[in-house]
C-alpha positions as CSV (number, residue, x, y, z in Angstrom):
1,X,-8.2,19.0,-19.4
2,X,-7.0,16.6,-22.4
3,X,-3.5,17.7,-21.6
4,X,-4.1,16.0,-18.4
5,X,-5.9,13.2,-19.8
6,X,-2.3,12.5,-22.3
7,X,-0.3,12.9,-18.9
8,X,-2.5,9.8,-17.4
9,X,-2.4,7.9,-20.5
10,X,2.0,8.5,-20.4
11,X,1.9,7.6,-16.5
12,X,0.9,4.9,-17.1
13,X,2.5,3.8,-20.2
14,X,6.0,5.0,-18.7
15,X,5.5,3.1,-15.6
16,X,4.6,0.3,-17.8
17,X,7.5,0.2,-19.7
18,X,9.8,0.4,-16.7
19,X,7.7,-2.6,-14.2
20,X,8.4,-5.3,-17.3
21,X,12.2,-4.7,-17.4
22,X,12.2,-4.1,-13.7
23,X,10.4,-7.2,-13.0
24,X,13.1,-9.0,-15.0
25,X,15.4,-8.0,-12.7
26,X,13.5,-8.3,-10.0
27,X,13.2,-12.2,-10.8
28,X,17.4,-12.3,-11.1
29,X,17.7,-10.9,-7.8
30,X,15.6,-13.4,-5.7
31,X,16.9,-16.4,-8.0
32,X,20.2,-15.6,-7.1
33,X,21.4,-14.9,-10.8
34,X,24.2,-12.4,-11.0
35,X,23.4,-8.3,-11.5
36,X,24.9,-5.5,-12.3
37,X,25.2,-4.6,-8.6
38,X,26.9,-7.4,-7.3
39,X,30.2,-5.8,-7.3
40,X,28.9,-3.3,-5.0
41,X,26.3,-5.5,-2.8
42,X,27.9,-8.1,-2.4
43,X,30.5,-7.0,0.5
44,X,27.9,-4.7,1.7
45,X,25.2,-7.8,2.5
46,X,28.3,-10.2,3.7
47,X,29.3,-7.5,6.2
48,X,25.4,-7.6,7.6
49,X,24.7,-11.0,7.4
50,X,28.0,-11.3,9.6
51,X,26.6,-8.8,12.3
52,X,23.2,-10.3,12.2
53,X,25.2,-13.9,12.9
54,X,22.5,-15.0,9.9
55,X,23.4,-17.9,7.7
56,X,22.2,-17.2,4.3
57,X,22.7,-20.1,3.0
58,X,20.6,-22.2,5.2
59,X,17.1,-22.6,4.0
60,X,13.7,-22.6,5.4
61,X,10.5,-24.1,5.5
62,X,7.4,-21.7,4.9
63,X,7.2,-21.7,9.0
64,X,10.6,-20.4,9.7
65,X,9.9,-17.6,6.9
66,X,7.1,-16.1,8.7
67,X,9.2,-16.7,12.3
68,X,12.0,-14.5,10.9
69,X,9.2,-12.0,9.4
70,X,7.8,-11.3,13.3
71,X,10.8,-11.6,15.2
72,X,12.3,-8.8,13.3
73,X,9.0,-6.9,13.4
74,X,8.8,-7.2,16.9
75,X,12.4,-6.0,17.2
76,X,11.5,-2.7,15.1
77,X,8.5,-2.0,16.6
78,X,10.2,-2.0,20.4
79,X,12.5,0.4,18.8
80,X,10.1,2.8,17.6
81,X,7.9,3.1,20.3
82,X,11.3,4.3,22.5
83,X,12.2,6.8,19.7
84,X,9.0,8.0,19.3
85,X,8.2,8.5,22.6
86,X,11.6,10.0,23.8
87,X,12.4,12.1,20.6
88,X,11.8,15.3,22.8
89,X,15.6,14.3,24.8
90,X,17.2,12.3,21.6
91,X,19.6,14.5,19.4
92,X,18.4,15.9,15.8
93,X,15.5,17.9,17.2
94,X,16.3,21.1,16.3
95,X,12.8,22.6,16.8
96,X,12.3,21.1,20.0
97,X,9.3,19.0,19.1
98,X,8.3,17.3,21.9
99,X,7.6,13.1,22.6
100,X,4.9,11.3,21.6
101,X,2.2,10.2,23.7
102,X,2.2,6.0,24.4
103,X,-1.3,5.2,22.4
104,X,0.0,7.8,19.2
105,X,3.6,6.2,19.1
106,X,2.2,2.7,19.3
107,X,-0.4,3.7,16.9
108,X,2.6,5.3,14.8
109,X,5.1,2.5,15.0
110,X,2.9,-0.2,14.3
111,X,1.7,2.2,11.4
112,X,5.3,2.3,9.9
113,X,6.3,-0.6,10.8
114,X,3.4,-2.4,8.9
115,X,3.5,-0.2,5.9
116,X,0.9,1.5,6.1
117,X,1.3,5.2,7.8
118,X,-1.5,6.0,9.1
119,X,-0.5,9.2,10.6
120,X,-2.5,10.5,13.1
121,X,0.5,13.2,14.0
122,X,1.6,16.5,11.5
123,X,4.5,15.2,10.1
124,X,6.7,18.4,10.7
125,X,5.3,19.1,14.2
126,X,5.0,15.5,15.4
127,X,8.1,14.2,14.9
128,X,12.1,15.6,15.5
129,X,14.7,14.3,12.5
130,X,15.2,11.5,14.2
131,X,11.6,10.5,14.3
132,X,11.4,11.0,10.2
133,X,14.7,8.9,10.0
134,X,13.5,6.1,11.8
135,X,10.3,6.0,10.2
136,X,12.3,6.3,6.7
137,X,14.2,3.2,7.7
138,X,11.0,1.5,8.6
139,X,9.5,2.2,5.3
140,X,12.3,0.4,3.7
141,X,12.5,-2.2,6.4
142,X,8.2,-2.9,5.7
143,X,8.8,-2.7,1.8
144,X,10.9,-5.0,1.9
145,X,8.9,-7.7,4.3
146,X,6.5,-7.8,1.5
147,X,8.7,-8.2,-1.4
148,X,10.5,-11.3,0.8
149,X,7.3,-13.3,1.6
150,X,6.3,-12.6,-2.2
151,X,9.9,-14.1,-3.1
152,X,9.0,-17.0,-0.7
153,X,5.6,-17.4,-3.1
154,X,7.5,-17.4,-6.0
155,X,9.9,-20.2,-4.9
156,X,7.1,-22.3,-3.7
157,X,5.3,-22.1,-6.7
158,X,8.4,-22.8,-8.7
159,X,9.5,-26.0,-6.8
160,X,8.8,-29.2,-7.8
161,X,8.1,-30.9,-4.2
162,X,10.1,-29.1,-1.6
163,X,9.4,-27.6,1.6
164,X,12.8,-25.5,2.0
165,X,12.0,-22.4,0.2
166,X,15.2,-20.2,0.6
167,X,16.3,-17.8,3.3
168,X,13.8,-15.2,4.5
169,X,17.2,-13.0,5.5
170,X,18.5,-13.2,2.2
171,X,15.2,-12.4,0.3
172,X,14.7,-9.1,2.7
173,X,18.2,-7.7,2.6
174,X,18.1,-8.4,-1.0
175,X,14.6,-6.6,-1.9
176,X,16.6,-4.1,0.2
177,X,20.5,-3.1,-1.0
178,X,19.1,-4.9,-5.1
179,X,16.0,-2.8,-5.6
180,X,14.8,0.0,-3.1
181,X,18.1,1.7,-2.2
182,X,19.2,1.8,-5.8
183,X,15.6,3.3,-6.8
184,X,15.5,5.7,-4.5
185,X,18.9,7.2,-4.8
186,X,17.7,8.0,-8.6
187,X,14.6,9.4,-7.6
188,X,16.2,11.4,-4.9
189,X,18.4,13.3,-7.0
190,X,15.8,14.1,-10.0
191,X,13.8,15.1,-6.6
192,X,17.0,17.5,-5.5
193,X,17.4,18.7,-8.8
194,X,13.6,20.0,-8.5
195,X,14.0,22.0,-5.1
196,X,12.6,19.4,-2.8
197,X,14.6,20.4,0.4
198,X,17.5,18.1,2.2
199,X,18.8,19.4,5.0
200,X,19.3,19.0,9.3
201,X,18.8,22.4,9.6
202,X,15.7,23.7,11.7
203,X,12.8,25.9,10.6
204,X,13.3,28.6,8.4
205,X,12.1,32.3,8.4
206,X,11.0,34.1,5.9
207,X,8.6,36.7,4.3
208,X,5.5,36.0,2.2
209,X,4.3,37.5,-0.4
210,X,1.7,39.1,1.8
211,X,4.8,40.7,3.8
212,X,4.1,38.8,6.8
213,X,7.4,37.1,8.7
214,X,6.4,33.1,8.7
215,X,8.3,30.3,10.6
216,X,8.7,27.2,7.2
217,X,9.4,23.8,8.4
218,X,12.0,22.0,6.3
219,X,14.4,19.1,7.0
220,X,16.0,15.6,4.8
221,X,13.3,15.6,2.7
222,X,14.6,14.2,-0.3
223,X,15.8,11.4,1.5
224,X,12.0,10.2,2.8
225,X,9.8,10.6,-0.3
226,X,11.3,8.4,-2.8
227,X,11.3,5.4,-0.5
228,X,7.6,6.7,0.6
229,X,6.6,6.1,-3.1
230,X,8.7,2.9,-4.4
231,X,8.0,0.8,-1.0
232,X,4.2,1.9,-0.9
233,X,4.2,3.5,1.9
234,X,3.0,7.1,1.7
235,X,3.8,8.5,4.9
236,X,4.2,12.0,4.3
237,X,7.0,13.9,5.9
238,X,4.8,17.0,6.3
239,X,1.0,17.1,7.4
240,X,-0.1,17.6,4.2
241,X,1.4,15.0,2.6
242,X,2.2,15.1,-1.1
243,X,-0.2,17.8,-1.5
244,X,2.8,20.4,0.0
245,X,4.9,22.1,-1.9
246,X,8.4,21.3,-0.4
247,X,7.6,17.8,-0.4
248,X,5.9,17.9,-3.9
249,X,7.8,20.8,-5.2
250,X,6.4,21.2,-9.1
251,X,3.9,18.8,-11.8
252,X,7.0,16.6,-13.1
253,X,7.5,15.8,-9.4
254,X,3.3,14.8,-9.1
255,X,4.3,12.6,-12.3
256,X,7.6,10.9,-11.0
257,X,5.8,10.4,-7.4
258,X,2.9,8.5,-9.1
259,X,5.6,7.0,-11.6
260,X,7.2,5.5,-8.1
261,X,4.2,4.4,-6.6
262,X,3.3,2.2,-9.8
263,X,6.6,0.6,-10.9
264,X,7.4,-1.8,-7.9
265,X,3.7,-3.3,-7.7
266,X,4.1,-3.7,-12.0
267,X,7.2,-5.0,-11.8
268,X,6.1,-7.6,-9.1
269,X,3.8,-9.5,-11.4
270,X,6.1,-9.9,-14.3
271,X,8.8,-11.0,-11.9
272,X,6.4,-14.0,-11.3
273,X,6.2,-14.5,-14.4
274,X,9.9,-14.6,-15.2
275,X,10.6,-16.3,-12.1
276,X,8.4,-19.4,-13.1
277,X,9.1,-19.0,-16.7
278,X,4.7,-18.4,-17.1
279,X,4.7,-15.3,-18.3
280,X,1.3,-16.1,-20.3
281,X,0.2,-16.1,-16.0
282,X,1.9,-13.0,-15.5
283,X,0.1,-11.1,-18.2
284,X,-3.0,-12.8,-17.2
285,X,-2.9,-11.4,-13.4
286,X,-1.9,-8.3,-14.9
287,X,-4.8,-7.6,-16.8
288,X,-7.1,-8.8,-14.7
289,X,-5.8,-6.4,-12.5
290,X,-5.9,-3.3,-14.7
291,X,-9.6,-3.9,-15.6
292,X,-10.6,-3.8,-11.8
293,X,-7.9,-0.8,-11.6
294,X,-9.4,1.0,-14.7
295,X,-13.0,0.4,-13.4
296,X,-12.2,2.9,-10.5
297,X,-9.8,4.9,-11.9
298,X,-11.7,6.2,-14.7
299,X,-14.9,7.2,-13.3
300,X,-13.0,9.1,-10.7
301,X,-11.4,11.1,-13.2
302,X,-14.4,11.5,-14.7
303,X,-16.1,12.6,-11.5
304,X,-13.3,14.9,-10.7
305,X,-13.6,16.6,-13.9
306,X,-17.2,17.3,-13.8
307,X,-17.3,19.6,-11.0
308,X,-19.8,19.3,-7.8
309,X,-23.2,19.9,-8.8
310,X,-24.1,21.8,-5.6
311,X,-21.1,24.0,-5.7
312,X,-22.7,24.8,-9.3
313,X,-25.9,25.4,-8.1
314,X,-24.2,28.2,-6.4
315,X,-23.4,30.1,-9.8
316,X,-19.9,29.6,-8.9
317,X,-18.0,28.1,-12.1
318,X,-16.7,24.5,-12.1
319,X,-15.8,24.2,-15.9
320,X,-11.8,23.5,-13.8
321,X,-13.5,20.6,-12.1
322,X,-14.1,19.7,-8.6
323,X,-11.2,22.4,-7.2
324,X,-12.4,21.7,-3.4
325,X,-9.4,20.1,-1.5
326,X,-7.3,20.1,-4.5
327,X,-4.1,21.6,-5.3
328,X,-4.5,23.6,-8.0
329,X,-0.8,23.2,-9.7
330,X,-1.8,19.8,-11.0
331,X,-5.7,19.7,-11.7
332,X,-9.2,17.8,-10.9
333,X,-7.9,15.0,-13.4
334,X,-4.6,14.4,-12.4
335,X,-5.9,14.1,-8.9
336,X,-8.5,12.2,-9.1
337,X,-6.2,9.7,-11.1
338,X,-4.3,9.9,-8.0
339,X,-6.9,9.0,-5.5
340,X,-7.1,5.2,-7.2
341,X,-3.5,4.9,-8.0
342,X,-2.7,5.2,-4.2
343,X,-5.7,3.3,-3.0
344,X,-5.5,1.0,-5.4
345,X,-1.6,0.4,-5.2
346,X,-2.0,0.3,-0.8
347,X,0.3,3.9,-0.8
348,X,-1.6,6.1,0.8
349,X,0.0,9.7,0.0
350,X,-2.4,11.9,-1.4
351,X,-1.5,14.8,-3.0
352,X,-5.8,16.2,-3.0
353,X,-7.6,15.5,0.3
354,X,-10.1,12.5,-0.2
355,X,-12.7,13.4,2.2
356,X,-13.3,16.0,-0.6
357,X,-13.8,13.9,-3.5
358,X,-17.4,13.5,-5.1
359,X,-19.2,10.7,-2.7
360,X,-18.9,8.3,-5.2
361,X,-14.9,9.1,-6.3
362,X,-15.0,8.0,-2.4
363,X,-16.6,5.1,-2.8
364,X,-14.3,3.9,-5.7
365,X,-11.3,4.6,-3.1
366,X,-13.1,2.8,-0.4
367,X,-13.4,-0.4,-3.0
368,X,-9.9,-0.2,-3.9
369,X,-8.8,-0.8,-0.4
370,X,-11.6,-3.1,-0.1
371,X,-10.3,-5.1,-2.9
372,X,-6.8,-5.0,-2.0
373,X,-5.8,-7.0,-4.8
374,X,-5.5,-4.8,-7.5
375,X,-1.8,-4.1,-8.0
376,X,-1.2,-4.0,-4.0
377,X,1.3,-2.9,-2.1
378,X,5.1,-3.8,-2.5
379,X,4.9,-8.0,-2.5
380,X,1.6,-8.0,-0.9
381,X,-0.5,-6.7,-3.6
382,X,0.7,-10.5,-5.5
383,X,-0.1,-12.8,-1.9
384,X,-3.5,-11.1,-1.8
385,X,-4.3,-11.7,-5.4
386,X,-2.9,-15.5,-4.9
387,X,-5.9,-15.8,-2.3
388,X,-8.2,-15.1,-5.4
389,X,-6.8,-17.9,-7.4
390,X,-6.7,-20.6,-5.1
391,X,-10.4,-19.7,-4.5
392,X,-11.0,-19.1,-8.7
393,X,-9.2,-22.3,-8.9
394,X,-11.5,-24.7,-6.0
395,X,-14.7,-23.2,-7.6
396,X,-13.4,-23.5,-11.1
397,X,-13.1,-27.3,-10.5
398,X,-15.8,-27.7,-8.8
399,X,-17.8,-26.5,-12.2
400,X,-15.8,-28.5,-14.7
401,X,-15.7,-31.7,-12.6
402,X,-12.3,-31.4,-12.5
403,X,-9.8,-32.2,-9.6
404,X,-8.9,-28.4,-8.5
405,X,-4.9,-27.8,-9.4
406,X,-3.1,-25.0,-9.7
407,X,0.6,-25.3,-10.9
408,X,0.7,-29.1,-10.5
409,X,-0.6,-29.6,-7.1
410,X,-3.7,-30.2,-5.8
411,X,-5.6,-27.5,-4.4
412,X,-7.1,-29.2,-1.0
413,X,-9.5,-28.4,2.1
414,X,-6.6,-27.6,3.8
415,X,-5.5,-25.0,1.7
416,X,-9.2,-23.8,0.7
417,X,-10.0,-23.3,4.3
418,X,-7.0,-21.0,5.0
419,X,-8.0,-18.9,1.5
420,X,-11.3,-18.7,2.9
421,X,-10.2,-17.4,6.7
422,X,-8.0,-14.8,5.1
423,X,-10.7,-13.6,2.4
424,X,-13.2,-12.8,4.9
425,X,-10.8,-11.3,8.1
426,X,-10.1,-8.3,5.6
427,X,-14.6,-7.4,5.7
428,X,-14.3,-8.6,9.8
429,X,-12.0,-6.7,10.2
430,X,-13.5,-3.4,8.6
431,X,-17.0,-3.7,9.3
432,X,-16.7,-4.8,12.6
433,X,-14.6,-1.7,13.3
434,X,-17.0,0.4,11.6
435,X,-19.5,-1.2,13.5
436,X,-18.1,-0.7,16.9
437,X,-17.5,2.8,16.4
438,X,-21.0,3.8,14.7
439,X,-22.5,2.7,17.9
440,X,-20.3,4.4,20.2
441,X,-20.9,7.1,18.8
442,X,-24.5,7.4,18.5
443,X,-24.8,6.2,21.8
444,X,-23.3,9.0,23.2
445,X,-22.5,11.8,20.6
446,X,-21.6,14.6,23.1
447,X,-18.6,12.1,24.7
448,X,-17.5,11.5,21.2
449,X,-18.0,15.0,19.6
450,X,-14.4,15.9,18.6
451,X,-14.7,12.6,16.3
452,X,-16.7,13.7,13.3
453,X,-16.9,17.3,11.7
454,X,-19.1,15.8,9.1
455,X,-22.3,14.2,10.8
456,X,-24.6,11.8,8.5
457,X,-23.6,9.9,6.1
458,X,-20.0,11.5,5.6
459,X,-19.3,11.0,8.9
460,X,-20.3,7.3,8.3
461,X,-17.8,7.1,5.2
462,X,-15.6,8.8,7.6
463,X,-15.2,6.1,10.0
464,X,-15.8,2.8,7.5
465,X,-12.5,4.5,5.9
466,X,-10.3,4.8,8.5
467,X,-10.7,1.2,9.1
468,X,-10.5,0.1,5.4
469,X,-7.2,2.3,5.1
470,X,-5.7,0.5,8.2
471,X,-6.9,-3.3,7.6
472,X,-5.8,-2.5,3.8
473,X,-2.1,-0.8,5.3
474,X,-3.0,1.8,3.1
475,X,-2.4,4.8,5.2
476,X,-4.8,7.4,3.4
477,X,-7.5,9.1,5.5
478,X,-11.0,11.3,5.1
479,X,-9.3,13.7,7.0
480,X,-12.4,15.6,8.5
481,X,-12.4,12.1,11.4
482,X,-10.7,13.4,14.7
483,X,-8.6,10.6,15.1
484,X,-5.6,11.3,17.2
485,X,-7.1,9.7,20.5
486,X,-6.7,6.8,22.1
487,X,-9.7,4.5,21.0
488,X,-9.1,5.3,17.3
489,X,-4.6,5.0,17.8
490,X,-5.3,1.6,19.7
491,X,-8.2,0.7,17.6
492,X,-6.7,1.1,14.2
493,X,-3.1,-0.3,15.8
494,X,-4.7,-3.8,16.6
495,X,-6.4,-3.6,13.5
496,X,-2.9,-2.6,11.5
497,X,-1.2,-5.7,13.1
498,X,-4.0,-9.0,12.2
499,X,-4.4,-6.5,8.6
500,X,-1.2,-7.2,8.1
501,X,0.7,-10.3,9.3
502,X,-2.0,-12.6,8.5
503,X,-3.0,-11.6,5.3
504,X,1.0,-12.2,4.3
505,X,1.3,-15.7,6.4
506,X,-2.2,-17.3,5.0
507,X,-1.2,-17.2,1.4
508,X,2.9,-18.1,2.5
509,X,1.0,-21.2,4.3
510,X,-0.8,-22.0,1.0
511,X,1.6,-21.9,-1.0
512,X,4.5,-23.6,1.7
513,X,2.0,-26.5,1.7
514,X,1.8,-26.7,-1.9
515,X,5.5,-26.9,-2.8
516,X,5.6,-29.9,-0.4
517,X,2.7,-32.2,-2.3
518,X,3.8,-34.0,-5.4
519,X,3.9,-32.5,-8.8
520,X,1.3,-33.7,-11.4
521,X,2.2,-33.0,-14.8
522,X,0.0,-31.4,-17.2
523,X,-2.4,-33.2,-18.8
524,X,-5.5,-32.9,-21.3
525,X,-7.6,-32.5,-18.2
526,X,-5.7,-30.1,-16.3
527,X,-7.7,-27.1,-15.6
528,X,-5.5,-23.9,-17.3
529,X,-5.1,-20.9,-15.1
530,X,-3.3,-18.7,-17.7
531,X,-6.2,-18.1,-20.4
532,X,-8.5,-15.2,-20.2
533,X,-11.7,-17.5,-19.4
534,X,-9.5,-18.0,-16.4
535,X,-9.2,-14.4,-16.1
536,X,-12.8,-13.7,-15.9
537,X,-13.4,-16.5,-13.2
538,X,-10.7,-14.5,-11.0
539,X,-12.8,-11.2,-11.5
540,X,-15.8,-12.3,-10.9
541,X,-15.0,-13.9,-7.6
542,X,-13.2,-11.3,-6.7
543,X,-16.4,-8.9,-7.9
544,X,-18.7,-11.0,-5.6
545,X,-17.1,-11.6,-2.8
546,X,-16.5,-7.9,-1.8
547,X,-20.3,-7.2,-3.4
548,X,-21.3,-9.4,-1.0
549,X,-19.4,-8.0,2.3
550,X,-19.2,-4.6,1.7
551,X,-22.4,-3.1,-0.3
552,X,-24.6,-2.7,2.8
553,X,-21.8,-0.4,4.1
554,X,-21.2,1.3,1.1
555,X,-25.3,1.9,0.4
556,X,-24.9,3.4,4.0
557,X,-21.9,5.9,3.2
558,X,-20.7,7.6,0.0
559,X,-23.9,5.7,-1.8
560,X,-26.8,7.6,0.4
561,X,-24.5,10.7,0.5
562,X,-24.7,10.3,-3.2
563,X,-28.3,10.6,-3.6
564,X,-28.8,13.2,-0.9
565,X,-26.9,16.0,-2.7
């Protein structure tokens, strides 16, 4: 067990080490500053742009940003849902897996194509090669969406008084061929170099060790998982997701996997800092994020370690921790570190199921979701944690008696009232969900039977879950929810899409509408957002406003399940 504690502790470090350089280089790509790449790139994004007929040059207002960002969306989605739903006639199906029914493929493409995964399909029996490619291009395509509308952030912040904020085009093809393809060649080969399979040839037969003849699914692999990992998306090419063997071969691929999940959302913040030449800010969102992210991640650990106390009661040992759902080639610890760092990060993969964590390791996943702010996803992780400031920043001034700023401009009604929608669609969203569901199905349980194997108050962390995983783009699941049918695939799909696209055009507005009001120097009264006093105010509104949506639900789920056991 403290071997596994060190491993956290270097994680976390190494991933460390790598987001501040990374983030560096992050903020030289989106400013336009030469790179080591260019040489390479350069003809490469030319040739595309020229296809597309885009003009990067031209720039845009915060407006035309988020146009760009649904019309090419839209154009992705169509796309999917014909692959998906034809893959049983389209070529690279060697083991004859069949189409997709509408309500999964819609639920499936909108899924991928808003970064979240929520897979209610077996990977390697859902889906024919094609299927895994096209959803590997969306997970770059979605990673990169975020990282563009955080560029557009950074250059509104950074402007003076402007409303042309770049070229959405250039930001998203740059996030692309600049920093995800280049990552995830490198992880694919250390992942090749490991076993992890990469191949277009069909299933495989072999003999066990218990002499029986098995059919094993393989297939490119090594291609999908990095990008799964560096873009946050944590679709899992198999069923079992990170927890299998060929797509999680060994322990130094469970450490490079979480490595990949951490370094992009790390390397985000420092690039803001960089970018704006703040980086006192920077380390200021960054540490108010790891407090909220140690807060979780710790106790779950902890938890993990301990054991269940009714498996005890049993006489069976548990001095190895709680083993249930876990894979024992990496360990209670490791795993429950896991749990948080892809809750917490908006991933999703899991390499230990969830709906067999200790209730209250479930409620610390369900918070990190329900926080949504602490590292995020790929880009969005920093526009979600930008709706905290402008909020920290109104009620700051409102204390102090001074005139609400953040960056030189005024923070307004306008821009407080937009903050305020997008803060409180994320609970809506959720609850409401939650809500619908909990009373559909105790109105008529026999209808509904095939929804819940767990009854009571799992069943209730059940559903609040799969609705905090799809309004957070997470992906994740309590897996013991019968979900492939067509309330929860149309549900969760409508829920995917507002969880998404507003959540990334609300703080785009706010910040589109601050670049454009004039800049007010510093003064002796200016109200400093980059101090650790600061820091706190950002925590505790944070800390309060998802106390005050989502206890009730929580006291309902993992918290009565809790004190049941």
């Amino acid at each position: 067990m403290n071997s596994e504690l060190i491993d956290i502790l270097l994680i976390f470090s190494f991933s460390l080490a790598i987001g501040i350089p990374l983030g560096k280089y992050i903020a030289r790509v989106y400013a336009g500053a030469k790179t080591l790449l260019d040489p390479v790139m350069n003809p490469v994004e030319r040739l595309v742009y020229r296809i597309g007929g885009v003009d990067a040059s031209r720039e845009m207002n915060w407006k035309q940003h988020m146009s760009a960002m649904l019309v090419i969306n839209l154009v992705w989605f169509l796309l999917g849902m014909f692959i998906l739903m034809n893959q049983g006639w389209l070529p690279l199906n060697p083991d004859d897996n069949p189409g997709m029914r509408a309500d999964l493929a819609f639920n499936t493409t909108i899924s991928f194509v808003v970064n979240c995964n929520l897979q209610h399909y077996s990977g390697e029996t859902g889906l024919s090669y094609l299927g895994q490619l096209y959803l590997m291009f969306l997970q770059f395509v979605s990673a990169a969406t975020g990282m563009a509308a955080a560029a557009v952030l950074f250059a509104a912040l950074r402007e003076r008084t402007s409303t042309q904020l770049g070229n959405f085009y250039a930001y998203f093809l740059r996030s692309m061929t600049r920093i995800l393809l280049p990552l995830s060649i490198i992880v694919a080969v250390m992942f090749l170099f490991r076993g992890m399979p990469m191949t277009f040839e069909g299933k495989d037969t072999i003999i066990n060790l218990q002499g029986d003849t098995v059919q094993v699914s393989r297939g490119p692999v090594a291609a999908f998982v990095p990008i799964k990992h560096l873009g946050n998306n944590g679709g899992g090419f198999f069923g079992a997701n990170s927890a299998h063997p060929l797509e999680n071969p060994d322990y130094l691929t469970n450490i490079i996997e979480m490595v990949a999940q951490l370094i992009i959302p790390f390397a985000m913040i420092f690039a803001l800092g960089f970018y704006l030449h703040r980086r006192k800010l920077a380390w200021m969102i960054f540490a108010v994020m790891t407090v909220g992210f140690l807060l979780l991640a710790v106790p779950n650990i902890l938890l993990e370690m301990k054991g269940n106390p009714a498996i005890a009661a049993m006489g069976i040992d548990t001095t190895g921790g709680a083993m249930e759902g876990k894979e024992v080639r990496f360990g209670a610890a490791v795993s429950g570190f896991w749990t948080i760092v892809t809750t917490v990060i908006s991933t999703g993969s899991v390499n230990a199921m969830h709906d067999s964590t200790m209730p209250l390791s479930g409620m610390n996943e369900l918070l990190a979701m329900m926080v949504n702010a602490f590292y995020g996803g790929s880009g969005v992780g920093l526009l979600n944690f930008f709706v905290y400031l402008i909020l920290a920043v109104f009620i700051s001034g409102l204390l102090v008696g001074r005139t609400p700023e953040f960056l030189g401009k005024k923070v307004e009604a306008r821009e407080m009232k937009i903050a305020m929608i997008i803060a409180l669609l994320h609970p809506l969203l959720i609850l409401a969900g939650t809500a619908l569901s909990s009373y559909l199905y105790v109105r008529n349980p026999d209808a509904y039977a095939g929804w819940l194997n767990n009854p009571g108050y799992h069943g209730f962390s059940e559903m609040l879950y799969e609705y905090t995983s799809s309004s957070a783009n997470n992906g994740s699941g309590f897996e013991g929810l019968g979900d492939n049918n067509p309330w929860w695939n149309i549900s969760t799909g409508f829920v995917l899409i507002i969880g998404r696209f507003l959540p990334i055009i609300g703080p785009v507005a706010i910040a589109g509408l601050l670049a454009g009001k004039k800049y007010i120097p510093e003064s002796a009264g200016t109200l400093k957002t980059d101090t650790s006093t600061f820091g706190i105010m950002v925590f505790a509104v944070i800390l309060i406003i998802t106390a005050l949506a989502f206890f009730p639900a929580l006291a309902l789920g993992p918290i009565a399940e809790y004190f049941s056991m």
